[in-house]
KEDREN-551928 format. One record per residue (C-alpha): residue in three letters; x, y, z. Coordinates in nm, 2 decimals. Layout:
{'Ala' {X Y Z}} ...
END
This chain:
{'Unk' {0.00 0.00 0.00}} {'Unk' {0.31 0.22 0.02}} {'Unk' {0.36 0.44 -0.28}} {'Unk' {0.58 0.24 -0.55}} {'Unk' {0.75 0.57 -0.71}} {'Unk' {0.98 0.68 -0.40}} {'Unk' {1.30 0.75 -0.43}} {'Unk' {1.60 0.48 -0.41}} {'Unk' {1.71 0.67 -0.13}} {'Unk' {1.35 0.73 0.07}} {'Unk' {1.29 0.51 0.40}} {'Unk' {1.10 0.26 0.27}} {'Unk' {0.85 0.04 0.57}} {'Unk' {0.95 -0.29 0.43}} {'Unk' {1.33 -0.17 0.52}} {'Unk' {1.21 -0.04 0.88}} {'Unk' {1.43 -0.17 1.16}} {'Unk' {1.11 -0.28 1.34}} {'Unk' {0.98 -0.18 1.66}} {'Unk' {1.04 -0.24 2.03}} {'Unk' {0.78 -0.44 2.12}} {'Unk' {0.61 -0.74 1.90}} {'Unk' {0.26 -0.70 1.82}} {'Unk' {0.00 -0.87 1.60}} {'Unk' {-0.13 -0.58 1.40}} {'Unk' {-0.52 -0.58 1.30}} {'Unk' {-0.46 -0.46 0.94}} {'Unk' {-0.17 -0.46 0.69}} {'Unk' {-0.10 -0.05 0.70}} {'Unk' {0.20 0.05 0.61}} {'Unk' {0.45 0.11 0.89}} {'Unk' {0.50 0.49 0.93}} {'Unk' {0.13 0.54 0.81}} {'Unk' {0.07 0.36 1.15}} {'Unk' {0.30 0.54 1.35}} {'Unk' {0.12 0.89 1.22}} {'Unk' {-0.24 0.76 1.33}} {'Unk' {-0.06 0.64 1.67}} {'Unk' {0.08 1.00 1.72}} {'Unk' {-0.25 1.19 1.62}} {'Unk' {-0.48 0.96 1.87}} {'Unk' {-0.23 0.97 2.18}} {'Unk' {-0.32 1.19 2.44}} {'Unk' {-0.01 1.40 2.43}} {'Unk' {-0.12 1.52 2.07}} {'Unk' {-0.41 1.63 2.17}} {'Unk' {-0.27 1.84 2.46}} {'Unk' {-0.09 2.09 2.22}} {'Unk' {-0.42 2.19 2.12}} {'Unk' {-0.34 2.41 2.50}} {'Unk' {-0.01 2.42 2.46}} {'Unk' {0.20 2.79 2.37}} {'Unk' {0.35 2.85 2.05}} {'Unk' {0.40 3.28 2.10}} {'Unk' {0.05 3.39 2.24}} {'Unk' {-0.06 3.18 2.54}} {'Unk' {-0.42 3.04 2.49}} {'Unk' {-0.62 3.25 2.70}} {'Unk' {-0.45 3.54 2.45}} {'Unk' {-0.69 3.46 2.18}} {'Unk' {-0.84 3.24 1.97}} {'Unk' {-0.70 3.32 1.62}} {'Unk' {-0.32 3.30 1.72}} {'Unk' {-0.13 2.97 1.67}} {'Unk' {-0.09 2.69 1.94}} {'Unk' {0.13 2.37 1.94}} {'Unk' {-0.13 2.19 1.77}} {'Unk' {-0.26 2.39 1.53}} {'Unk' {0.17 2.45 1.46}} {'Unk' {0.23 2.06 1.41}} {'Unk' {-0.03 2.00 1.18}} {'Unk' {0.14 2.33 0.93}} {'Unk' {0.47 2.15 0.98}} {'Unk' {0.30 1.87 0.82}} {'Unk' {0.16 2.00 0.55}} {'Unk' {0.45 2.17 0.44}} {'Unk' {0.65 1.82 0.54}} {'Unk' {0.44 1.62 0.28}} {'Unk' {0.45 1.88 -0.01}} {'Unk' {0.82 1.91 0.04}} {'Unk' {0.80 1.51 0.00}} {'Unk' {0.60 1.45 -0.24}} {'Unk' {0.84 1.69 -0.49}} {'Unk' {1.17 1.43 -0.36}} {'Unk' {0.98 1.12 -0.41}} {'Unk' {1.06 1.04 -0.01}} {'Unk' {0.78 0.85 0.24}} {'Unk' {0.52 1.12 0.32}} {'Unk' {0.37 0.89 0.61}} {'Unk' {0.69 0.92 0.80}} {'Unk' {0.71 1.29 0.72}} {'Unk' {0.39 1.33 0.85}} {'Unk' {0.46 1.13 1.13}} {'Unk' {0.79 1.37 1.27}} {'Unk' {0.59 1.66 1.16}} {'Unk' {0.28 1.53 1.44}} {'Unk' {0.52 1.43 1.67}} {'Unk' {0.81 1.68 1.66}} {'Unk' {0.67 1.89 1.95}} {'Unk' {0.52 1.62 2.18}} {'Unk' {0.75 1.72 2.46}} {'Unk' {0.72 2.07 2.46}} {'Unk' {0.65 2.20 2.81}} {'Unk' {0.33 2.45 2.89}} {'Unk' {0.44 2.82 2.77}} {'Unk' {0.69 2.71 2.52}} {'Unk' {1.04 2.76 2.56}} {'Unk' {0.99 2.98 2.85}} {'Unk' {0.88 2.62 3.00}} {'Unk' {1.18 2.40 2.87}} {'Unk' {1.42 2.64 2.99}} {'Unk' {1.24 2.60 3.34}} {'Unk' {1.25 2.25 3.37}} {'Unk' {1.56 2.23 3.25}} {'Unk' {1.76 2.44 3.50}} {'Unk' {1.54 2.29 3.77}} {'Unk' {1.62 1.96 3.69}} {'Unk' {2.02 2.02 3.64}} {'Unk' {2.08 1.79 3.93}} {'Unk' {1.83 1.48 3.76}} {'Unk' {1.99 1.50 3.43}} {'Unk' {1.83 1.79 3.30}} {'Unk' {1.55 1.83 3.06}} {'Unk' {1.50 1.87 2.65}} {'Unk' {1.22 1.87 2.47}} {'Unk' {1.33 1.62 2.20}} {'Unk' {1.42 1.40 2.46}} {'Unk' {1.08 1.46 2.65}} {'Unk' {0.90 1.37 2.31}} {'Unk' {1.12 1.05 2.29}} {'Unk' {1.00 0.93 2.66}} {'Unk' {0.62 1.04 2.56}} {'Unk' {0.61 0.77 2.26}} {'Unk' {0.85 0.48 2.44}} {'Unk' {0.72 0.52 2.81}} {'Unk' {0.46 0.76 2.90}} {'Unk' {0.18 0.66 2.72}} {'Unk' {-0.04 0.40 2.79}} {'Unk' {-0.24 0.25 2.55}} {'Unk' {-0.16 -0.07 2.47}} {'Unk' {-0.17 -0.41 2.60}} {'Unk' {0.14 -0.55 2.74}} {'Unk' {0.36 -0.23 2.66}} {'Unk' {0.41 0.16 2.73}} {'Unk' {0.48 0.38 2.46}} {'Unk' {0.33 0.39 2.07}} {'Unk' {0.56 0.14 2.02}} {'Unk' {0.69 0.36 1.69}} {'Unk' {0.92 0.24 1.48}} {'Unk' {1.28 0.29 1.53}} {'Unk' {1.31 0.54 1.25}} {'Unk' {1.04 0.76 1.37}} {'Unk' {1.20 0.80 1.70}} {'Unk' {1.56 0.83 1.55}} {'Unk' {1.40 1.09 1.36}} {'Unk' {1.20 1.25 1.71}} {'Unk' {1.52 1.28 1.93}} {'Unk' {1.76 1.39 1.59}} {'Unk' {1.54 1.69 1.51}} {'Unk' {1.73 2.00 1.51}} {'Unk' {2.04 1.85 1.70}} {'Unk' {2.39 1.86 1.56}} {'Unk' {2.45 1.46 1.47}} {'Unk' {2.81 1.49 1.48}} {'Unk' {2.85 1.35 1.86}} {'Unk' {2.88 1.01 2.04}} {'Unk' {2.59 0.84 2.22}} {'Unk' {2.42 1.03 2.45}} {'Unk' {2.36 0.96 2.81}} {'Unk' {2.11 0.69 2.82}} {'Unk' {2.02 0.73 2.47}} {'Unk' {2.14 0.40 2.32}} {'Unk' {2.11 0.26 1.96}} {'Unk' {2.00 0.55 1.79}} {'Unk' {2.34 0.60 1.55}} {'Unk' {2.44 0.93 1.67}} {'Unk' {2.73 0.93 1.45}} {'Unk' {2.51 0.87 1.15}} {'Unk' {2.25 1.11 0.97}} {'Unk' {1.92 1.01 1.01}} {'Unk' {1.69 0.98 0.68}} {'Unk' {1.62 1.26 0.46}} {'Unk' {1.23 1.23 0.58}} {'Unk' {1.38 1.31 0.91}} {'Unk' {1.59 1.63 0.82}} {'Unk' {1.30 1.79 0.60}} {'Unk' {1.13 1.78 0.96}} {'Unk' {1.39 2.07 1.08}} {'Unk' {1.32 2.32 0.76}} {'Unk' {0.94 2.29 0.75}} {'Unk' {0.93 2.34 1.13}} {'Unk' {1.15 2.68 1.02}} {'Unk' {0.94 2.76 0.73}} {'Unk' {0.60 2.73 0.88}} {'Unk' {0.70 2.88 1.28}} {'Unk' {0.87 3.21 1.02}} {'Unk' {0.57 3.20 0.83}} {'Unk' {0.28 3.21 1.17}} {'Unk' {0.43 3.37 1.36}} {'Unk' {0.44 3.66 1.13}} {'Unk' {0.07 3.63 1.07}} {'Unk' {-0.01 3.59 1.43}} {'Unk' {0.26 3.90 1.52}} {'Unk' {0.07 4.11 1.29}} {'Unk' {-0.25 4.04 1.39}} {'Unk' {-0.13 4.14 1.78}} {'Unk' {0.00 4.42 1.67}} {'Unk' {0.33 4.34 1.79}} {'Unk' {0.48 4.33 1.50}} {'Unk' {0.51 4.68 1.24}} {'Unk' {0.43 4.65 0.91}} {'Unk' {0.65 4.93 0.79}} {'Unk' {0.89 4.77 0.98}} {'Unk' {0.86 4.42 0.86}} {'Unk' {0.88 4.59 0.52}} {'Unk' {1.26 4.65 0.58}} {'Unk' {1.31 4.26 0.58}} {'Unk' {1.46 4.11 0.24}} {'Unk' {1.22 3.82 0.20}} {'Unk' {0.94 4.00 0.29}} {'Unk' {0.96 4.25 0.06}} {'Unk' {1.04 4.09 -0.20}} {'Unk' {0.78 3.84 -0.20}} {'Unk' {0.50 4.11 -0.12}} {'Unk' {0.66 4.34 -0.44}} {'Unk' {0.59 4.04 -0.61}} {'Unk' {0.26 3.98 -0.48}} {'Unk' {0.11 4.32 -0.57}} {'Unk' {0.25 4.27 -0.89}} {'Unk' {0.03 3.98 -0.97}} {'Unk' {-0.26 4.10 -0.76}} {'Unk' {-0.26 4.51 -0.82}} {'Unk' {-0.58 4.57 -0.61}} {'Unk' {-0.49 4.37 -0.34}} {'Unk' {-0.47 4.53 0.02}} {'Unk' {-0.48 4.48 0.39}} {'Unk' {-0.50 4.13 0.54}} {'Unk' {-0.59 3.99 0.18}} {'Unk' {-0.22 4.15 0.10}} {'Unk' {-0.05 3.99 0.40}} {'Unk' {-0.23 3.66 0.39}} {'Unk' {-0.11 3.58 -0.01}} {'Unk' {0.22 3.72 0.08}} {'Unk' {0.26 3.46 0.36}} {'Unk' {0.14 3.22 0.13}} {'Unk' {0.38 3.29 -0.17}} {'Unk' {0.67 3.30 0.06}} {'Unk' {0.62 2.94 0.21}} {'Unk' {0.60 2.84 -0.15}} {'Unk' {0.90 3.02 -0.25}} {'Unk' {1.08 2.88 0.04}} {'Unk' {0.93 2.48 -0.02}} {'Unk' {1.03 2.55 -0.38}} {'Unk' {1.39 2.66 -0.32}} {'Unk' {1.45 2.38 -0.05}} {'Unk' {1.32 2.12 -0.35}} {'Unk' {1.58 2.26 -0.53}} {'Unk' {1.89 2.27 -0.30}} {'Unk' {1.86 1.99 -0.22}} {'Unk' {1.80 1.75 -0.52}} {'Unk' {2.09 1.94 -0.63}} {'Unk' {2.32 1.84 -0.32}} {'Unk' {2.20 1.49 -0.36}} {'Unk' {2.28 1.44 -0.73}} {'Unk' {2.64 1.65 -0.65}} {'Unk' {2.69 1.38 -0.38}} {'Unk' {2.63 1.12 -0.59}} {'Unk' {2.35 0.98 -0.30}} {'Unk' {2.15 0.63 -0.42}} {'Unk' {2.07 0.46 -0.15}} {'Unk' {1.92 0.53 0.26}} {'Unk' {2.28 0.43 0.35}} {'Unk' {2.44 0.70 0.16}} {'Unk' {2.23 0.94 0.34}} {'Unk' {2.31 0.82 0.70}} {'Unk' {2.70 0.83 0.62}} {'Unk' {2.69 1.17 0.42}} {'Unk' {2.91 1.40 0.66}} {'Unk' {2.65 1.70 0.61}} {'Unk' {2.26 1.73 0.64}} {'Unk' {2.15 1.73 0.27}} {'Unk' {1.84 1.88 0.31}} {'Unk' {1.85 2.28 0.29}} {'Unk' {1.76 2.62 0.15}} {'Unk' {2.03 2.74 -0.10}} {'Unk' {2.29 2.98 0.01}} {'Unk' {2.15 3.32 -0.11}} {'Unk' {1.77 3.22 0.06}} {'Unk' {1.90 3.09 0.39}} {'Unk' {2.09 3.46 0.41}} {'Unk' {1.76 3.66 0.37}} {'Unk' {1.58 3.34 0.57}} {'Unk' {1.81 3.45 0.84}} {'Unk' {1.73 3.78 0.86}} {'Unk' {1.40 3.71 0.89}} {'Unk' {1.44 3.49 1.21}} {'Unk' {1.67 3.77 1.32}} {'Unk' {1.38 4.02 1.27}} {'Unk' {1.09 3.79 1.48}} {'Unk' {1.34 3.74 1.75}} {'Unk' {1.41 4.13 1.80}} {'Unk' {1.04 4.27 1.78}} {'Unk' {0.87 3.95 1.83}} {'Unk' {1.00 3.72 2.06}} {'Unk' {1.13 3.99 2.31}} {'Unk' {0.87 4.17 2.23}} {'Unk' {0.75 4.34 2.59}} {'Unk' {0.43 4.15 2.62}} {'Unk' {0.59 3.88 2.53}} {'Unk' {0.84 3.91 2.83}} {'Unk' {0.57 3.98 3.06}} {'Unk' {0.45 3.67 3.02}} {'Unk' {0.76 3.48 3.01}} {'Unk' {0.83 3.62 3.35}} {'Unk' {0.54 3.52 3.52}} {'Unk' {0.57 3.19 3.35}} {'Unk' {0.89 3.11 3.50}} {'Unk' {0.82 3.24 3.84}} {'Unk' {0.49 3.00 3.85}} {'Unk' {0.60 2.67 3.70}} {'Unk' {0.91 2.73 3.99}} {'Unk' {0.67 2.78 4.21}} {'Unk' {0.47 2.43 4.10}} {'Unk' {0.82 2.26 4.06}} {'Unk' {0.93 2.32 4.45}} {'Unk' {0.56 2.28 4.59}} {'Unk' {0.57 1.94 4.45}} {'Unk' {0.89 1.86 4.54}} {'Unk' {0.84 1.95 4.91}} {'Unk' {0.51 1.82 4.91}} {'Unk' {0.53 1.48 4.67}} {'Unk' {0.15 1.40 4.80}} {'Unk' {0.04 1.69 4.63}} {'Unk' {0.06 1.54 4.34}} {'Unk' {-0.20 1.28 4.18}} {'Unk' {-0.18 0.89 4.29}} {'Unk' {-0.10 0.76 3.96}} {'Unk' {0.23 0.99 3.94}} {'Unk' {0.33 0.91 4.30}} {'Unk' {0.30 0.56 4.21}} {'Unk' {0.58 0.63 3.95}} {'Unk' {0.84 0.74 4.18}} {'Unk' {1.01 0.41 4.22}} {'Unk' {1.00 0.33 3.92}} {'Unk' {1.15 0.65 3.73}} {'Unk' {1.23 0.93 4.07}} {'Unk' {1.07 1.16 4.26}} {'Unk' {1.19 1.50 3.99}} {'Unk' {1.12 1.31 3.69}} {'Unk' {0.78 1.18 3.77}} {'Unk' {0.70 1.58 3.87}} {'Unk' {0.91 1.70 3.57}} {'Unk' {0.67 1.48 3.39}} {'Unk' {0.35 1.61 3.54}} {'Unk' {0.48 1.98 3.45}} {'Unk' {0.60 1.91 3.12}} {'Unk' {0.25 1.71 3.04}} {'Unk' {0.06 2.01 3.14}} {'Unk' {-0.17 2.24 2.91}} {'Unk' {-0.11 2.61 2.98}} {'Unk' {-0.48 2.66 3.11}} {'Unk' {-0.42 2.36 3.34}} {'Unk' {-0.06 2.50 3.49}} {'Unk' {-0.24 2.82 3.56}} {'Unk' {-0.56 2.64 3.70}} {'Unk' {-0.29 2.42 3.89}} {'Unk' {-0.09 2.74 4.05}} {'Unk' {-0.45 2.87 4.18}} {'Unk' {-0.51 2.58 4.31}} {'Unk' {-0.22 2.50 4.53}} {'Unk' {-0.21 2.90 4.61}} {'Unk' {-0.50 3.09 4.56}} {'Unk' {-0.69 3.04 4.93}} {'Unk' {-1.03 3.05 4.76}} {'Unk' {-0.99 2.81 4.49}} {'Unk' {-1.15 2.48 4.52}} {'Unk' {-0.86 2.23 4.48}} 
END
């Protein structure tokens, strides 16, 4: 049932290195086709739909969350795909998956955990998302975990990481010497392209971001000159929205491009050739990741430290601290199931578990609970 035209080079399910656990499967899906409808029904998908990309949830309904971030990732994933003739399902499976283990409040949460859990081996999101589909879950008989295949999670805990390094701590088998599958690096460029492309939309529509200002950026310009070219009459958010629009193309189009041209310079045949390539393959060509840059540039300065934005990321940190010690001083505070855990996995992990888990609307429904006096608990 797996599409007969990929590439020599795509990951291929009849090639999988199989999965942890044995199973006897009810129907004859393809492998990563599986693992994608295993992400999208676990409950830690459906938690992003809570969970902070820029503006917080209670913010507003129109900006972008976790969720609504994954599924753009994978839409851009499959189109970028479908041009290189590699395995869409597993695409789409890193796309769904890529941000299982991001924390409530976004990075502001992951830089949290992490420095509170320095002592217990620290914290990562990629790593968090590889714990959600081998251990946390629990769905299946006689297992925890999705029970993925072992290229999906190779390609969950190698997205975005420099591959060039040994094993690490307690991360065994996954070939961190090697590069993982093409499928697996287009995961770090559409995450890129579609987090550019939203957050600009969703900046604008704050008013956080100035349009006369955003005007000043390469890529932007250029693709909106181009823009009112074709549409003359075109204004306001009609403008911006086929702007946004043309640029992602622009940018899936020039990635296509780059990189079947690095793989036919590196003479690349075969999934092995990938993995012992000494550079990531997939890319944008030199003169678009330059103005690509200055864009990120751009949303970090008047976006991301935007004052609002640092508002919340200060009261953020100061309550998930807050929940982190409570819990830690008080372990019964926290739910039966999770206390049962400690054991089994420690005391910090199980609450850096809890924490991580969390929505945004549940940490901030948590912190009145344990400290506002007149909230029920």
């Amino acid at each position: 049932m797996e599409r007969t035209d990929l590439a020599d080079y795509a990951a291929r399910s009849d090639r999988s290195r199989g999965r942890q656990h044995n199973e006897v499967f009810k129907d004859d899906r393809p492998a990563y086709e599986r693992d994608r409808d295993r992400i999208i029904h676990c409950a830690a998908f459906r938690r992003l739909e809570y969970k902070t990309q820029v503006f917080v949830n209670h913010e507003g309904d129109y900006y972008r969350t976790r969720l609504t971030h994954s599924l753009e990732v994978a839409q851009i994933g499959r189109g970028i795909a479908r041009r290189l003739r590699l395995n869409e399902d597993l695409v789409e499976a890193l796309a769904l998956a890529h941000d299982l283990g991001h924390t409530p409040f976004g990075h502001t949460g992951e830089e949290v955990l992490d420095r509170l859990m320095t002592p217990y081996g620290g914290f990562e999101h990629n790593r968090q998302s590889l714990r959600i589909v081998e251990h946390l879950e629990e769905r299946y008989p006689g297992f925890n975990g999705l029970n993925l295949t072992w290229e999906t999670r190779e390609g969950i805990i190698k997205h975005s990481s420099d591959y060039d390094c040994p094993e690490q701590d307690g991360l065994v088998g996954y070939l961190f010497d090697q590069r993982p599958t093409l499928e697996a690096q287009i995961i770090d460029l559409a995450d890129e392209i579609a987090y550019n492309n939203h957050d600009i939309d969703d900046g604008l529509k704050a008013g956080f971001i100035d349009s006369d200002e955003l005007h000043t950026v390469e890529l932007w310009a250029e693709t909106m000159q181009m823009v009112t070219r074709k549409y003359p009459d075109l204004k306001g958010e009609r403008l911006i929205y086929q702007t946004i629009s043309h640029l992602i193309g622009f940018l899936i189009l020039d990635l296509v491009a780059e990189t079947s041209g690095r793989i036919r310079a590196a003479g690349i045949n075969t999934l092995e050739d990938v993995r012992v390539h000494p550079v990531t393959l997939v890319g944008f060509s030199p003169e678009v990741a330059a103005m690509n840059r200055e864009l990120k540039r751009f949303l970090r300065d008047k976006l991301y430290h935007h004052y609002k934005v640092e508002r919340m990321r200060i009261k953020a940190e100061r309550f998930l601290t807050m929940l982190f010690e409570s819990y830690c001083t008080s372990p019964v505070l926290l739910p039966f199931a999770y206390q049962a855990k400690f054991a089994e996995h420690g005391r910090e992990r199980v609450i850096c578990d809890y924490i991580a888990g969390m929505t945004d609307r549940y940490a901030l429904d948590e912190y009145k609970r344990l400290f506002d006096p007149y909230e029920r608990v």
